[in-house]
N, C-alpha and C positions, 0 to 999 in steps of 0.2 A: 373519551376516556379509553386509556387500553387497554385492554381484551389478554387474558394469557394467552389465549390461543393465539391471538396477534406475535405478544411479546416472543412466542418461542418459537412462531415460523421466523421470526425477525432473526433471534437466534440460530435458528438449526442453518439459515441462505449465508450468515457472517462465518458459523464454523467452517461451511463447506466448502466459503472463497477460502478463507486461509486454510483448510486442508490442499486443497487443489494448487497455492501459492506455495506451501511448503513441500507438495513432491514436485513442482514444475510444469503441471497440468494447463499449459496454454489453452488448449482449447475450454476445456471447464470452464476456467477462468474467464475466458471471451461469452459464452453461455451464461455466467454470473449475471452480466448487466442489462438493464433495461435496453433499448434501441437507443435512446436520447438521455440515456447514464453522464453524468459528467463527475470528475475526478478533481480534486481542486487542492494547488499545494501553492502554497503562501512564501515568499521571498524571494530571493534574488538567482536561483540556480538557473541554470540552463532547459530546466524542467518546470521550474512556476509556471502558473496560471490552471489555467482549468480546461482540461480538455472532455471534449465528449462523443460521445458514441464508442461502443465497445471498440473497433477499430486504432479509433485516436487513442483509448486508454490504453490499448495493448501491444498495439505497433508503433504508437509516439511516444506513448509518457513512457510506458514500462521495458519496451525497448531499449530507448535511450537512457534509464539506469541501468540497465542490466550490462548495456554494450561497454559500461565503466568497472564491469568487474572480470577477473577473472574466470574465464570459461570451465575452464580445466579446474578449478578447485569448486567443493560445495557451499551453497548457500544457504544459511539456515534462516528461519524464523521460531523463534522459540515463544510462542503465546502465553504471555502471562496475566491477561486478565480481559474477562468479559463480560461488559453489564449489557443486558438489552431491555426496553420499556417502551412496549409498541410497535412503531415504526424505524423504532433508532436504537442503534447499538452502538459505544463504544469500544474497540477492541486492542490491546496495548500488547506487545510486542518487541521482542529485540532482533533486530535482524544482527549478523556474522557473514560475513565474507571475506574475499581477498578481491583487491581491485586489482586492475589490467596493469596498473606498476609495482605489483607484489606488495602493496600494504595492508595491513589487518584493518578491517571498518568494523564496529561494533557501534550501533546506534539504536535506541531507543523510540520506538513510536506508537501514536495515539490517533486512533482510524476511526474518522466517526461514519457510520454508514446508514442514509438510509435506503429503506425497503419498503417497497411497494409490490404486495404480494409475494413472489418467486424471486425476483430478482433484483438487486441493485439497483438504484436509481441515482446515488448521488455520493461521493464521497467525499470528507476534508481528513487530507492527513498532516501529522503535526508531528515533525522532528526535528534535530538539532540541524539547523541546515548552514551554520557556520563553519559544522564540522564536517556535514556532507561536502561542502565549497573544497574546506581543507584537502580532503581524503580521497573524493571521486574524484573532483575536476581540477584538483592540483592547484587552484585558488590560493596560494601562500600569503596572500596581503590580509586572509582575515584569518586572525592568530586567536589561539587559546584562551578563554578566561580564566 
């Protein structure tokens, strides 16, 4: 059964990634995860599958979408909702950017994280990834619904 105290350390480790996400805080952010942390994103991008160890999540997964946006312009994430119970939070989010071909990305996503103590242990994220195809990696054969 989980413990509030559980629940709101589980809490206070999910606000402090996405605080640390939202000013840019790589190192934080690499300090978020466990040693053997894995990140797990579902579909077909150039980024599926699951990568692990802080390293791989922040110099492979998040690299490699970042390296698809616009440097020179800001990236936001705008948090809009946060459940936690336990060891798991879900935490939902719009991110805003501009990609490295000057187009607007606004997409919508759902972070389930968990936590094991301090830190990260495990992530699945969930977003529109027909539109990320579209938007980041220029993927024009998968069209709008």
């Amino acid at each position: 059964m989980a413990t509030t105290d559980q629940t709101e350390r589980t809490r206070a480790v999910v606000q402090a990634y996405v605080a640390a996400l939202q000013r840019g805080d790589v190192a934080a952010l690499r300090e978020s995860f466990a040693p053997d942390a894995t990140w797990s994103l579902r579909g077909d991008l150039p980024v599926s599958g699951t990568w692990t160890g802080p390293d791989a999540i922040i110099d492979g997964f998040l690299a490699k979408m970042m390296a698809r946006l616009d440097a020179d312009q800001p990236v936001s994430q705008e948090l809009t909702g946060l459940v936690a119970d336990g060891d798991r939070a879900v935490a939902e989010w719009t991110s805003r950017a501009t990609t490295s071909s000057g187009e607007t990305y606004v997409n919508d996503y759902a972070v389930v994280f968990e936590v094991d103590g301090l830190e990260i242990a495990a992530v699945r994220e969930y977003f529109d990834t027909a539109y990320a195809a579209r938007v980041l990696f220029g993927d024009r054969s998968v069209s709008p619904a």
